[in-house]
C-alpha positions in Angstrom: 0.0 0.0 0.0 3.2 2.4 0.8 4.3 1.8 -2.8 1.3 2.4 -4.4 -0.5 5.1 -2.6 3.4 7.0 -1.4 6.0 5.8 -4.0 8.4 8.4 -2.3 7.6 8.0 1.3 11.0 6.8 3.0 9.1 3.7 4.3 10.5 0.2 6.3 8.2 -1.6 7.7 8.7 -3.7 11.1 6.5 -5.9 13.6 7.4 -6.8 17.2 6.4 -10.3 17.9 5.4 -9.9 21.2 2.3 -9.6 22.9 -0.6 -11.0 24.9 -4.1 -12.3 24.6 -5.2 -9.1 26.7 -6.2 -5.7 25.2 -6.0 -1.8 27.1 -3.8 0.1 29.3 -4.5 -2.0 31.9 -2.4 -5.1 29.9 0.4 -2.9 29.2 3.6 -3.9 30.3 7.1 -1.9 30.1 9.5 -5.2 29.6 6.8 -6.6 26.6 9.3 -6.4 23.6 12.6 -7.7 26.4 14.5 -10.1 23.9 12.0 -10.7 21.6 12.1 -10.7 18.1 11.6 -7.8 15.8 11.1 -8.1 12.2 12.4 -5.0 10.2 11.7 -5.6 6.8 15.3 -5.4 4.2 13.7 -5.6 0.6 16.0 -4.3 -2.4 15.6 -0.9 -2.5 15.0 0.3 1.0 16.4 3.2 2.7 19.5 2.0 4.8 19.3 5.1 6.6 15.8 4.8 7.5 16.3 0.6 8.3 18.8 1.9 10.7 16.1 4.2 12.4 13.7 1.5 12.7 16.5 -1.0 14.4 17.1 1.3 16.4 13.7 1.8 17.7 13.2 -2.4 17.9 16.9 -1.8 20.2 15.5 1.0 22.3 12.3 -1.1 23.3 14.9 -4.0 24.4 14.3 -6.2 21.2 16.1 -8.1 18.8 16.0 -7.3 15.3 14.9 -10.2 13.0 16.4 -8.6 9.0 13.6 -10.9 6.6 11.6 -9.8 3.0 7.8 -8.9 3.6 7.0 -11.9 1.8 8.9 -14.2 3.9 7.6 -12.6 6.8 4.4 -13.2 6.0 4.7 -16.8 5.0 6.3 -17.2 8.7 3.8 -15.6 10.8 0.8 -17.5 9.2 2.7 -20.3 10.5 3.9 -19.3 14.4 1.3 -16.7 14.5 -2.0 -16.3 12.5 -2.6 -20.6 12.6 -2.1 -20.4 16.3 -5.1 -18.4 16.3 -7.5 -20.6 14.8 -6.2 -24.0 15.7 -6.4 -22.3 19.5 -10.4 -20.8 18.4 -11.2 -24.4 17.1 -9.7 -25.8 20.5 -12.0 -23.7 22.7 -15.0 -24.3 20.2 -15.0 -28.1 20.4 -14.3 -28.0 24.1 -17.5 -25.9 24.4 -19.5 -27.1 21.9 -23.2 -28.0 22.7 -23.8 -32.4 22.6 -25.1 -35.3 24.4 -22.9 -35.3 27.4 -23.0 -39.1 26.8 -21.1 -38.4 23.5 -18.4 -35.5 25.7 -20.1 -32.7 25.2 -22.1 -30.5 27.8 -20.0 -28.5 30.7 -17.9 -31.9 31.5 -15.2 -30.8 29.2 -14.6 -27.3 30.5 -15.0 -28.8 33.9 -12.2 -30.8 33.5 -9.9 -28.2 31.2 -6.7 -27.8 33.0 -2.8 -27.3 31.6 -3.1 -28.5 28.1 -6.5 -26.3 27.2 -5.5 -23.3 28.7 -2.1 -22.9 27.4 -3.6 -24.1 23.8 -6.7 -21.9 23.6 -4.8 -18.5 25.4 -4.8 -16.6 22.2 -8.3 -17.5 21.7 -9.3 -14.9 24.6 -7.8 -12.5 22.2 -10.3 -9.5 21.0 -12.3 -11.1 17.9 -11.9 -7.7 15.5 -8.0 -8.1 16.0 -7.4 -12.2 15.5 -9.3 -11.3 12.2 -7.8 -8.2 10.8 -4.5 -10.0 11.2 -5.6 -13.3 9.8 -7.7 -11.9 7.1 -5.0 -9.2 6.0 -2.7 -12.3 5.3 -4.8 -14.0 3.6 -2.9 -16.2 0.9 0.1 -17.0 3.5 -2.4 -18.1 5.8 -4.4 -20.4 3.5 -0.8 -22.6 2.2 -0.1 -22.9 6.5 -3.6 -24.0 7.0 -3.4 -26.5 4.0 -0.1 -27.9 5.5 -2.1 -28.2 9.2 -5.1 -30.1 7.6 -2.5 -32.4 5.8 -1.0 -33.1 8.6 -4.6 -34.0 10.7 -5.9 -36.1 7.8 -2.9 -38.1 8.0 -3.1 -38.6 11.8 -6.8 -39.1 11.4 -6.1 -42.1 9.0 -3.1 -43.4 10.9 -5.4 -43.7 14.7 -8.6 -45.0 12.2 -6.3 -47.9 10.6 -4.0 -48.7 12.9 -4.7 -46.7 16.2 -1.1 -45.3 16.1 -0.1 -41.3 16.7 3.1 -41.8 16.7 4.6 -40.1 13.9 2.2 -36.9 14.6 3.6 -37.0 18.3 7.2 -37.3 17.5 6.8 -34.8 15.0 5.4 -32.5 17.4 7.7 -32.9 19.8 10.7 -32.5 17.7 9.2 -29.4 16.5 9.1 -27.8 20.0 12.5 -28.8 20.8 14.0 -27.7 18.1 12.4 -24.2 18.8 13.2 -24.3 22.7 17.1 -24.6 20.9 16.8 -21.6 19.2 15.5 -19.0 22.2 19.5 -17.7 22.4 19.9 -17.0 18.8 23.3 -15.8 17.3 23.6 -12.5 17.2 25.3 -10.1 15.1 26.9 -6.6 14.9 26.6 -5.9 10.9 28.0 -3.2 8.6 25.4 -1.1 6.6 28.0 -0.5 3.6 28.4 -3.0 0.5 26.8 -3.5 -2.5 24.5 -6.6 -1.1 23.7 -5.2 2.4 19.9 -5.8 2.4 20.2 -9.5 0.7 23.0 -10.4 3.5 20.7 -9.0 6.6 18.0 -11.2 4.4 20.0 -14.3 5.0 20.9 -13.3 8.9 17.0 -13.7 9.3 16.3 -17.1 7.6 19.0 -19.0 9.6 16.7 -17.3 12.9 19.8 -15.4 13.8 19.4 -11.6 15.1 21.2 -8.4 14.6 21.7 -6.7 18.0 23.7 -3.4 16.5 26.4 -1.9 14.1 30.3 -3.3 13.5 
């Protein structure tokens, strides 16, 4: 929209990834953005001097700046973001869904939520208007991370139908979340805003989930 509607606005757009299911002043919290990630977009053709600005705000709030192209950004947080959402709105919605009690449905369910629903269904307490302006506004990234999710179910669906084994799902799952838990200390770099290939080289800092934390 900044390139069409303001060709010659000095623009660089950025996104904390931090943030709560709760909404006002009253939810506000000073260390919010301590050590988390910050993207700051680094297409070809940005201002350097204006990225700088912007990393430097991310720095000033206590974050850590994540370099990555708007569409790559996108395509990531339909995945760790955005799908969160609605797997964690379909979590709470089957858990409260209206059925014979005989069949698990009725107040049973939420009687007996504990751990496991509550930390899957947190971001579903998050205000309606916002889960869809972000999930709507990325659409098309969205749709190819909620492909891969069904793909995934129907597979688990057919393995416990045929042979009553979730074993590969499980695994899979767990290796996931490990392999993320390893990458909450990411490398961090000091980098140099001169060259002829700055942008594409803070481009590849970002998809090896490494963080720049200031200048060389």
């Amino acid at each position: 929209a900044v390139d069409r509607y303001a060709p010659r606005a000095r623009y660089v757009g950025a996104h904390p990834m931090a943030g709560t299911a709760e909404s006002g002043w009253a939810a506000g919290d000073a260390e919010l953005f301590t050590r988390a990630a910050w993207v700051v977009a680094a297409d070809d053709g940005l201002d350097l001097d204006v990225w700088r600005d912007v990393a430097d705000l991310a720095w000033a709030c206590g974050a850590r700046v994540v370099p990555a192209a708007a569409d790559e950004h996108d395509l990531a947080v339909a995945r760790v973001s955005h799908l969160p959402h609605l797997l964690a709105a379909i979590l709470a919605a089957v858990a409260a869904a209206e059925a014979d009690p005989a069949l698990g449905g009725g107040d049973l369910p939420l009687a007996l939520a504990a751990s496991s629903f509550a930390d899957g269904t947190r971001v579903a307490g998050t205000r309606p208007e916002l889960v869809l302006a972000m999930c709507e506004g990325n659409r098309d990234a969205l749709l190819a991370a909620v492909d891969d999710a069904l793909g995934r179910l129907g597979v688990m669906r057919g393995a416990l139908a045929s042979t009553g084994g979730l074993a590969a799902t499980v695994k899979a799952g767990y290796a996931g979340r490990m392999r993320w838990s390893a990458t909450r200390e990411p490398l961090e770099h000091h980098v140099s805003l001169t060259g002829p290939s700055v942008l594409a080289e803070l481009r590849e800092i970002g998809r090896r989930g490494e963080v720049v934390t200031g200048w060389a």
